[in-house]
C-alpha positions in Angstrom: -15.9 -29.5 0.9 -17.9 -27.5 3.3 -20.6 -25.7 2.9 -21.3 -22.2 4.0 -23.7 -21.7 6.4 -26.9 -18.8 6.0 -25.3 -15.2 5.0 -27.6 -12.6 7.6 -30.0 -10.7 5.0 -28.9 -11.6 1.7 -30.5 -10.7 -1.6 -28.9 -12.5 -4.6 -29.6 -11.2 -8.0 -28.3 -13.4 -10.8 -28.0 -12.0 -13.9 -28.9 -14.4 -17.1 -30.5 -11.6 -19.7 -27.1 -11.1 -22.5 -27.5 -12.8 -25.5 -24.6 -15.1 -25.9 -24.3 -14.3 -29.8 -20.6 -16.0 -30.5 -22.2 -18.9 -28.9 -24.1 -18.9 -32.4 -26.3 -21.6 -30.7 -30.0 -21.7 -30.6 -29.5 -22.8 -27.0 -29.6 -19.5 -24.8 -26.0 -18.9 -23.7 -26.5 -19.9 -19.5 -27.9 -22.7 -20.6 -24.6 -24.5 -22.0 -23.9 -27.0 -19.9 -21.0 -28.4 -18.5 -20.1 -31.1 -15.6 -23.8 -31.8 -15.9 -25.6 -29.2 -15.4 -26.0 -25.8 -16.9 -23.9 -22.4 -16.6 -26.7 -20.8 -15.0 -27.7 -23.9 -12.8 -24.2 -23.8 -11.0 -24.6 -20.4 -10.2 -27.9 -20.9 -8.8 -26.2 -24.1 -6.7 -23.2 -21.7 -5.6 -25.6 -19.1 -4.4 -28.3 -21.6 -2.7 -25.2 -22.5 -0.3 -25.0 -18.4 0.7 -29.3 -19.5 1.9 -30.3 -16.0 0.7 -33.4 -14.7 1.9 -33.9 -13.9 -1.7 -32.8 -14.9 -5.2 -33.8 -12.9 -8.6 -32.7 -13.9 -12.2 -32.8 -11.7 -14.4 -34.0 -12.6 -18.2 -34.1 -11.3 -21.4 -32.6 -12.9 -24.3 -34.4 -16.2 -25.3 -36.3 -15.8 -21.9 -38.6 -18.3 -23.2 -36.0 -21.0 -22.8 -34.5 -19.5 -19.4 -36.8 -18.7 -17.6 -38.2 -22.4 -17.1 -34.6 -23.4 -16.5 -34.5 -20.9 -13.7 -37.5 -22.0 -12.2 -37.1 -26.2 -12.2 -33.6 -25.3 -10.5 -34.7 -23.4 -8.3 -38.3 -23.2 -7.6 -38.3 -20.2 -5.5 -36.7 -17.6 -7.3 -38.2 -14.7 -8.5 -38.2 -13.9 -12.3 -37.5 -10.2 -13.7 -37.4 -9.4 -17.4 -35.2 -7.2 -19.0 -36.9 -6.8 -22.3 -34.4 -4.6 -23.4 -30.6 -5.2 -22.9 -29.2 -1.9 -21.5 -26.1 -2.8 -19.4 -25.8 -4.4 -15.7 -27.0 -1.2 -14.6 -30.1 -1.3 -16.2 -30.7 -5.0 -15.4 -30.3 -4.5 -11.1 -33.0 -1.9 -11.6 -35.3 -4.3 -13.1 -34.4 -7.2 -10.4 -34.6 -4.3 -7.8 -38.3 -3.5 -9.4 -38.9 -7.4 -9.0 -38.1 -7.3 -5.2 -40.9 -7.2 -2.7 -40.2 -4.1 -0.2 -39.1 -6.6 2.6 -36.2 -8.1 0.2 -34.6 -4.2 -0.2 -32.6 -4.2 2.6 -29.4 -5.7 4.1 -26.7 -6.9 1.7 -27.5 -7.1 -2.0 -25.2 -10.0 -4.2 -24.6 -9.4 -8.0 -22.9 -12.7 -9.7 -23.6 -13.4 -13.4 -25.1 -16.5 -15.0 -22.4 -17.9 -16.9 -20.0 -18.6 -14.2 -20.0 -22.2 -13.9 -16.9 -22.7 -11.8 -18.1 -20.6 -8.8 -18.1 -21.5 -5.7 -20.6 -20.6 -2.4 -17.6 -21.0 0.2 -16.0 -18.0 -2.2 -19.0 -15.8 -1.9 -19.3 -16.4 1.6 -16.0 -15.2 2.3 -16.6 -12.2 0.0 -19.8 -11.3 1.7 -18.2 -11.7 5.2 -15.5 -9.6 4.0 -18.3 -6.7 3.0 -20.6 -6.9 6.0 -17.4 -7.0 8.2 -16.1 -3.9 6.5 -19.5 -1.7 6.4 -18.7 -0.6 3.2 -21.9 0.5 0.8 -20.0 -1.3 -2.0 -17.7 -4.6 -2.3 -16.1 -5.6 -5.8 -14.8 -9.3 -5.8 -11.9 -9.0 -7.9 -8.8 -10.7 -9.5 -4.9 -10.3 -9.9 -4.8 -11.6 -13.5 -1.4 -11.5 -15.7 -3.8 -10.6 -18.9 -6.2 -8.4 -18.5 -7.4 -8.0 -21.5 -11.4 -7.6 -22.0 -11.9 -7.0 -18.4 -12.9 -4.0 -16.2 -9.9 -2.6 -13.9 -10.3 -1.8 -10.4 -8.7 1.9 -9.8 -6.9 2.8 -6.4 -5.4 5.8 -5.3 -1.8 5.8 -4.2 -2.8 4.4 -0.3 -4.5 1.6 -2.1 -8.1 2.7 -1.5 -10.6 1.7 -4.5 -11.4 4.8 -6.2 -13.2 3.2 -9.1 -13.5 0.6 -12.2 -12.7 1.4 -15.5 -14.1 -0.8 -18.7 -12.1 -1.4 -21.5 -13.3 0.4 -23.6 -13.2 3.6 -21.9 -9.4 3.0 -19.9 -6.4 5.4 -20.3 -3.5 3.7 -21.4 -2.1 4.1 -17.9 -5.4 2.5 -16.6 -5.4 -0.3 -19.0 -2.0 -1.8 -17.3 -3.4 -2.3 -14.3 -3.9 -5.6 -13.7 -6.6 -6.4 -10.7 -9.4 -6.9 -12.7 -13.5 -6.2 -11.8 -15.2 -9.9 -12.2 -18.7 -8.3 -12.4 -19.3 -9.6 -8.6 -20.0 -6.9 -6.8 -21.9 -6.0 -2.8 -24.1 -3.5 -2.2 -25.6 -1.9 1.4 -29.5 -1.9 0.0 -29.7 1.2 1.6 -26.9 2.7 -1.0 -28.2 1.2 -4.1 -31.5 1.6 -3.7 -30.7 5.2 -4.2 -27.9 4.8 -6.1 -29.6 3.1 -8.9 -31.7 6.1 -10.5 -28.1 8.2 -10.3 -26.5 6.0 -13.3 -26.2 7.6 -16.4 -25.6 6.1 -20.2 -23.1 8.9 -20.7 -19.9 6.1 -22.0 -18.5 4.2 -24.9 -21.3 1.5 -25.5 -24.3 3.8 -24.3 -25.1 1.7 -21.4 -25.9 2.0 -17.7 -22.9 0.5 -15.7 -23.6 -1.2 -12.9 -20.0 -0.5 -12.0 -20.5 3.4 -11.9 -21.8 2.6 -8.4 -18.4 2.7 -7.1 -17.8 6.0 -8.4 -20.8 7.4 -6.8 -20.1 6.0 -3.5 -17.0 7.8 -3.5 -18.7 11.1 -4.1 -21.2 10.4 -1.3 -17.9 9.6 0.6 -19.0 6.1 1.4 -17.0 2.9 1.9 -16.2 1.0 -0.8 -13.5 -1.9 -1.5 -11.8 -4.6 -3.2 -11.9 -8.4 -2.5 -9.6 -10.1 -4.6 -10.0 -13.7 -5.2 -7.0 -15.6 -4.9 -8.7 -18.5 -7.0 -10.0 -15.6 -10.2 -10.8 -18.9 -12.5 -14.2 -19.1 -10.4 -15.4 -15.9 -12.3 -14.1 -16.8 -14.9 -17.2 -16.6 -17.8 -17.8 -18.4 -21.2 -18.8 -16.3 -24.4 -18.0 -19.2 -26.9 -18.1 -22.9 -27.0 -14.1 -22.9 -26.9 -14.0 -21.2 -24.1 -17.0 -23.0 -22.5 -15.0 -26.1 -23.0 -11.9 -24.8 -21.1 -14.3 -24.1 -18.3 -15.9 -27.7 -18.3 -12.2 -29.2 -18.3 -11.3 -27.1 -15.6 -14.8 -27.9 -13.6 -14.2 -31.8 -14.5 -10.3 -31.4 -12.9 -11.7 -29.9 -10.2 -14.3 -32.0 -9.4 -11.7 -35.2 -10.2 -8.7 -33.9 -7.6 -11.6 -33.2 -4.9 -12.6 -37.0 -5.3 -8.9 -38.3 -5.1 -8.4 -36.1 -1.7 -11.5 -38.2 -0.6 -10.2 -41.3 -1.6 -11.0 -42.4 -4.8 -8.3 -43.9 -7.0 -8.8 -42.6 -10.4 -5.7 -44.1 -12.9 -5.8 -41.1 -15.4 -7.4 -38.1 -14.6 -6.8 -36.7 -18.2 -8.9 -39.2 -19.2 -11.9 -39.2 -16.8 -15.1 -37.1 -16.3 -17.4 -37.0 -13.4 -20.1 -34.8 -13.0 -21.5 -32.8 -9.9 -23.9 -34.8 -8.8 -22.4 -38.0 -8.8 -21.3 -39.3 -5.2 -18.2 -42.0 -4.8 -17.2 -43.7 -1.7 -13.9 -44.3 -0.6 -11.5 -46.7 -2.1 -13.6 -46.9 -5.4 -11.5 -47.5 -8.4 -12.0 -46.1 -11.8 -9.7 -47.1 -14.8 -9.1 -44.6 -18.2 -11.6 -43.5 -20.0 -14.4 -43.5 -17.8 -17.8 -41.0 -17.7 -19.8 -41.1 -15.0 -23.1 -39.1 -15.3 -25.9 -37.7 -13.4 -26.6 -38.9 -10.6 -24.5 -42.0 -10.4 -23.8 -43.7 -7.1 -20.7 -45.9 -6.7 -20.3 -47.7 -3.7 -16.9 -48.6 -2.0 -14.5 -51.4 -3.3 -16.1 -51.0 -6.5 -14.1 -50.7 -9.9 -14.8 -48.7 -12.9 -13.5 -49.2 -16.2 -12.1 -48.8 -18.4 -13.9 -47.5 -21.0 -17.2 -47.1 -19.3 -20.3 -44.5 -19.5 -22.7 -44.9 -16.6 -25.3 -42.0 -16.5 -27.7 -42.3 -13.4 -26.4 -45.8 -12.5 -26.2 -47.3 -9.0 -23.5 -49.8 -8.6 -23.1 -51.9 -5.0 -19.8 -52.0 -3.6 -17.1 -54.5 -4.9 -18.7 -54.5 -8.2 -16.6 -54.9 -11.3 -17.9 -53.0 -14.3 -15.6 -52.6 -17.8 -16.5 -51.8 -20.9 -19.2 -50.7 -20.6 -22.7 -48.7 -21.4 -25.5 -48.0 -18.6 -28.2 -46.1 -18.2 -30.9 -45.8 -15.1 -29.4 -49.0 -14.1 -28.6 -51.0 -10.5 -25.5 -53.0 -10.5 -25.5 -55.1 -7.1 -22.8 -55.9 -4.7 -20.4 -58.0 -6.0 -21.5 -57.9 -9.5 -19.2 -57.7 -12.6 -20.7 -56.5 -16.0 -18.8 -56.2 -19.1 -16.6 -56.1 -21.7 -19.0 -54.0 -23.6 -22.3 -54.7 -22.0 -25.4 -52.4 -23.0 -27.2 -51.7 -20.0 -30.5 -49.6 -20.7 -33.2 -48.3 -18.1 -34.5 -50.7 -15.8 -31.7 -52.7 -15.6 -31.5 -54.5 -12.6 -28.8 -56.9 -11.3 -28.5 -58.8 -8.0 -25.9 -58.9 -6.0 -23.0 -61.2 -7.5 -24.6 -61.2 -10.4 -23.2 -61.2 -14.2 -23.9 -59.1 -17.3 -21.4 -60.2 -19.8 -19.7 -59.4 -23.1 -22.0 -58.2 -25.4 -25.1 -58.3 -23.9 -28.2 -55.6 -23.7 -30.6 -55.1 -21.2 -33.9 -53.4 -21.3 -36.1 -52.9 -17.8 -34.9 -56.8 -16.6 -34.3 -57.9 -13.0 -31.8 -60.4 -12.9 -31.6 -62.2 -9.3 -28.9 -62.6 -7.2 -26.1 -64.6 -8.6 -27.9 -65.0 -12.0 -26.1 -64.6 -15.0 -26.1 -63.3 -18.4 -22.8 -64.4 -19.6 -22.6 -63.7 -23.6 -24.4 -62.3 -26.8 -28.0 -61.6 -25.7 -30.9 -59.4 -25.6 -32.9 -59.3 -22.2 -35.8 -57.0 -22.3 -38.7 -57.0 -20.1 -37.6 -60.0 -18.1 -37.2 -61.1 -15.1 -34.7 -64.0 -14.1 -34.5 -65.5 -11.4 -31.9 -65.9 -8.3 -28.9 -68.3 -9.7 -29.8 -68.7 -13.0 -27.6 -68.6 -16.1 -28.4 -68.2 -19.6 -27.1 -69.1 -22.7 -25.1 -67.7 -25.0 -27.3 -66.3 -28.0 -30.3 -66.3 -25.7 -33.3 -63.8 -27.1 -36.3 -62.5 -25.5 -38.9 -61.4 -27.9 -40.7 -59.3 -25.8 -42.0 -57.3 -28.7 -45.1 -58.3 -31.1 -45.1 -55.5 -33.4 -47.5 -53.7 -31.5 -47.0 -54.2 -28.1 -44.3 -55.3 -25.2 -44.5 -58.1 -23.3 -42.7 -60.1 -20.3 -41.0 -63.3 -19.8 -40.4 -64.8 -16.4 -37.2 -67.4 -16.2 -37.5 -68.3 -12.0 -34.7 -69.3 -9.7 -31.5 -72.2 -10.4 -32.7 -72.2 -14.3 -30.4 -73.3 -17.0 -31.1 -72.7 -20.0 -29.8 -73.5 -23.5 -27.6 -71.8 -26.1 -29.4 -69.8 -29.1 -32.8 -70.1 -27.1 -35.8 -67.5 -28.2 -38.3 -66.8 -25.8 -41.3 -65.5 -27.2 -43.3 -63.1 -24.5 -45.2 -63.7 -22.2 -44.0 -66.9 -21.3 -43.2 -68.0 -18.0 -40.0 -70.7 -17.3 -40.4 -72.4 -13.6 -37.7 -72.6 -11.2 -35.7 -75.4 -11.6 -36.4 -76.2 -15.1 -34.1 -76.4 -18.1 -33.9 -75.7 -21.9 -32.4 -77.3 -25.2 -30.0 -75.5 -27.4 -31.2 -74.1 -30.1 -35.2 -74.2 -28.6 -37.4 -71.4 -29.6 -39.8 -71.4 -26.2 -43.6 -70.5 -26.8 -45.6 -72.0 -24.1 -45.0 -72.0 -20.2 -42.4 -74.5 -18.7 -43.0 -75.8 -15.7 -40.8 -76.4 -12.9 -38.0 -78.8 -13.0 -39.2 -79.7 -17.2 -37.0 -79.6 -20.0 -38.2 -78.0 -22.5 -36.5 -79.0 -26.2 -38.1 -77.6 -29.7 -35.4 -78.7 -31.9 -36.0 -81.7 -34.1 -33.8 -84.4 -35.3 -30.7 -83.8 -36.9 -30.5 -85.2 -40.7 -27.6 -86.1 -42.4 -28.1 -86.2 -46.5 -24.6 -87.9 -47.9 -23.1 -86.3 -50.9 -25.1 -83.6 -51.1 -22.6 -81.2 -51.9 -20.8 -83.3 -55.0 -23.8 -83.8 -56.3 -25.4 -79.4 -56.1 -22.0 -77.4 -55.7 -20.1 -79.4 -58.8 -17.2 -77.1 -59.9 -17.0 -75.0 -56.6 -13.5 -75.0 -53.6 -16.4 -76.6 -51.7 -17.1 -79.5 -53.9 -12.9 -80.2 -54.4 -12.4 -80.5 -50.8 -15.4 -82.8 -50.0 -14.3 -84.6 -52.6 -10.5 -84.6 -51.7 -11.6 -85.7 -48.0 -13.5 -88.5 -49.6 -10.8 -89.8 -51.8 -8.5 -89.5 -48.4 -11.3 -92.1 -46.6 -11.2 -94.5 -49.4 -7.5 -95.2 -49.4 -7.5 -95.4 -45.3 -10.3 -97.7 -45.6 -8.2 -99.8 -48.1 -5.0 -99.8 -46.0 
C-alpha cells in the first residue's frame, strides 16, 4: 500500500472528548483497541500519513487516561480540553483556541477518534478533492443502504449540497435519503475561523453542530460539497464492544487479504489474526489458528502454525514453528520450535536450532544448531553451539531470593532428568549422567555423573504390600519362574 505524500497546509483536528458510555468500560472509549493498537491510535497513524503541519486532539471524557495515549503516539500533537461536552461544534472551537495563529490557515481536517479502519490514502484523496475544488467546506460522505443513526447530506435538485440533516431533527422525506455525513468534514480556515462563533445550540439535543457549517456557507454563498467514499466502512465508528469487534474483524480481514496480495500464504483466513505492525516477507506460510502480535517479524520460507501466538517475536527465514507460545523472542534461520513450546522474553535460538515439545524458555540463548528437544525448563541459560539436552532437563536458576545463570558451552550432551543448580558453568565438550543433579562446575570434555548405585532388595513387595493386585502379580510372576526353572 502506498503512502500519501505531504497534504500543502493541513491542520488535522482529531476529535477523542465523547464519553463512550455503552462501552460501560472504565477504559475511555478511543482507547479500545483493536488489530493492536487503539481506536484513537489508528486515526492518529492514518492522519500522520496526510504529514500535517499540525495535529490537535481534542479531550474531555476520562482525559486523564487519553491524553497520555495521545501524546506517546504521537509526540507532537497538541492537546485541547473540552471540559464540557457540547457537540462537534463546540469541540473545533476549543481545538481552534489550541492552535497557534500560524496553524489557522490553509485547509482544516475533522476526523473522529474512534475510526479505526481509516485510511490516509482516503483522506488524501478527500483533501485533494477539496483544495482542487476551492470550496470553504468538504463533507466526506457515504452511499449506505441503512442509514439509520447517521446525518444525511441534503442536495438540491442539480445535486449541489445544500446541507446535513441529523437524525434527530430530519423530515421524513429527509430521513430516506441515503448518502450519509461520516462526521469528516474540510474546512478553508479562512471560512471557519469565522464561521465558528455563528453556530447556535438552537436543535433537538441542545448542541453546537459542527455540521451547521454547511448551512452557513451556503448563506455566505460559498462553495461547499460532497465526497463520497466508495469504501464508507473506513468511517465507520464503534459505540459498543459488539460493534468494536465487527470493526477489528473487518481491520484483521483487511490487513490478512493485503498480506496474501503480497505473497503470503495464509491456509484460513477466518482463522488468522495479524496485527498492524507486524511485517511478513514473501512466501511465508502460516497454518490455522495463528496470532501474530506486535511487532513480529517473519522472515521468508518460514512457516507458522498451526496453533501459534507469537507477540513481538523475530523468526529467521525457513523456520518451522507449531504449536506454539512466544513472547520477545528470536527464532533463527532454519529453526523449528514446537508442538507446544513456551517461549518467554529473552528467548534466543540459533540458527537451525530446536525448541521442542513442551519446553519453556526464560531469557536463554541457545547456539546455533543446539537443541532443546523435550520436557524442560531453560531460564537464564546459555547453551552453547551444537548442544542437545535431555529430556526432563531443569535449570534452577532461582534460590528463593534471587536469579541466577548457568552456562552449558558448545558440542555438550547432556543427560536425561538432569538439574542444574545456578550458577554453574558446563565446559564445552563435556557430558552428563542421567538422572545427575549438577552443582559444581564441569570442566571440559568431563563427565559429570551424581547418581549412585542402583540396589535391588528381593521380595520386597511380598513381604510389605501382602494382600494388594501388586503383591498377586509379583507373586504370580514368581510362581511362573519356578516352574520354567524346573522344566
Amino acid at each position: 500500500m502506498s503512502t500519501p505524500g505531504p497534504t500543502p497546509a493541513v491542520t488535522v483536528v482529531v476529535l477523542a472528548a465523547g464519553g463512550g458510555t455503552r462501552m460501560k468500560s472504565k477504559t475511555a472509549k478511543v482507547l479500545h483497541p483493536l488489530a493492536g493498537r487503539s481506536m484513537v491510535g489508528h486515526v492518529l497513524a492514518a492522519v500522520a500519513e496526510l504529514q500535517p503541519r499540525r495535529v490537535v486532539a481534542v479531550v474531555g471524557h476520562q482525559r486523564e487516561q487519553v491524553a497520555p495515549h495521545v501524546s506517546e503516539a504521537m509526540p507532537e500533537a497538541l492537546i485541547a480540553v473540552q471540559k464540557t461536552q457540547d457537540g462537534t461544534g463546540h469541540a473545533v472551537r476549543i481545538a481552534w483556541e489550541a492552535l497557534p495563529e500560524a496553524d489557522r490557515e490553509g485547509t482544516v481536517l475533522v476526523a473522529y477518534g474512534d475510526t479505526p479502519l481509516l485510511e490516509g490514502r482516503s483522506l488524501a484523496a478527500f483533501l485533494e478533492d477539496h483544495q482542487g475544488a476551492g470550496r470553504a467546506v468538504s463533507i466526506l460522505s457515504g452511499i449506505v443502504a441503512r442509514p439509520h443513526g447517521y446525518g444525511r447530506v441534503v442536495r438540491d435538485a442539480d445535486g449541489g449540497v445544500t446541507g446535513i440533516v441529523e437524525q434527530k431533527d430530519a423530515s421524513p422525506e429527509q430521513l430516506a435519503v441515503n448518502e450519509i455525513n461520516s462526521g469528516i468534514l474540510a474546512f478553508d480556515a479562512a471560512f471557519l475561523r469565522e464561521a465558528l462563533p455563528r453556530l447556535s445550540a438552537d436543535n433537538a439535543a441542545g448542541e453546537y453542530y459542527l455540521t451547521d457549517t454547511v448551512a452557513l456557507a451556503r448563506q455566505d454563498g460559498l462553495g461547499v460539497g460532497a465526497f463520497p467514499l466508495d469504501d464508507v466502512l473506513q468511517t465507520e465508528g464503534a459505540n459498543d464492544r459488539a460493534q468494536l469487534a465487527e470493526l477489528g474483524r473487518e481491520k484483521n480481514r483487511r490487513i490478512v487479504a493485503d498480506w496474501m496480495r503480497a505473497g503470503v500464504t495464509v491456509m484460513d483466513p477466518a482463522t488468522t489474526w495479524i496485527e498492524v505492525d507486524v511485517q511478513l516477507a514473501p512466501d511465508v506460510t502460516i497454518l490455522p489458528g495463528t496470532q501474530l502480535l506486535g511487532a513480529t517479524v517473519v522472515e521468508e520460507d518460514a512457516v507458522i502454525g498451526p496453533d501459534c501466538t507469537l507477540q513481538d517475536v523475530e523468526v529467521g527465514a525457513g523456520a518451522r514453528v507449531v504449536r506454539t507460545h512466544g513472547q520477545l523472542a528470536v527464532i533463527g534461520a532454519g529453526a523449528t520450535v514446537g508442538p507446544f513450546s513456551y517461549l518467554r522474553p529473552g528467548t534466543r535460538l540459533g540458527a537451525g536450532g530446536k525448541i521442542g515439545a513442551f519446553v519453556e524458555t526464560k531469557n536463554a540463548q541457545i547456539g546455533d544448531g543446539a537443541k532443546v528437544p523435550h520436557l524442560s525448563y531453560v531460564g537464564d541459560a546459555e547453551i552453547g553451539e551444537g548442544t542437545n539436552i535431555g529430556a526432563g532437563t531443569i535449570v534452577a536458576n532461582y534460590d528463593g531470593v534471587h536469579k541466577h545463570r548457568t552456562v552449558i558451552g558448545k558440542h555438550a550432551r547432556t543427560a536425561s532428568n538432569n538439574t542444574f543448580v545456578a550458577p554453574v558453568t558446563v565446559g564445552d565438550g563435556a557430558a552428563t549422567g542421567a538422572g545427575s543433579v549438577i552443582r559444581e562446575d564441569v570442566p571440559a570434555g568431563a563427565l559429570a555423573v551424581t547418581a549412585g548405585p542402583q540396589r535391588t532388595i528381593s521380595g520386597w513387595v511380598l513381604r510389605r504390600r501382602e494382600g494388594t493386585a501388586q503383591a498377586d502379580a509379583a507373586r504370580a510372576a514368581g510362581a511362573a519362574d519356578e516352574q520354567a526353572q524346573e522344566i
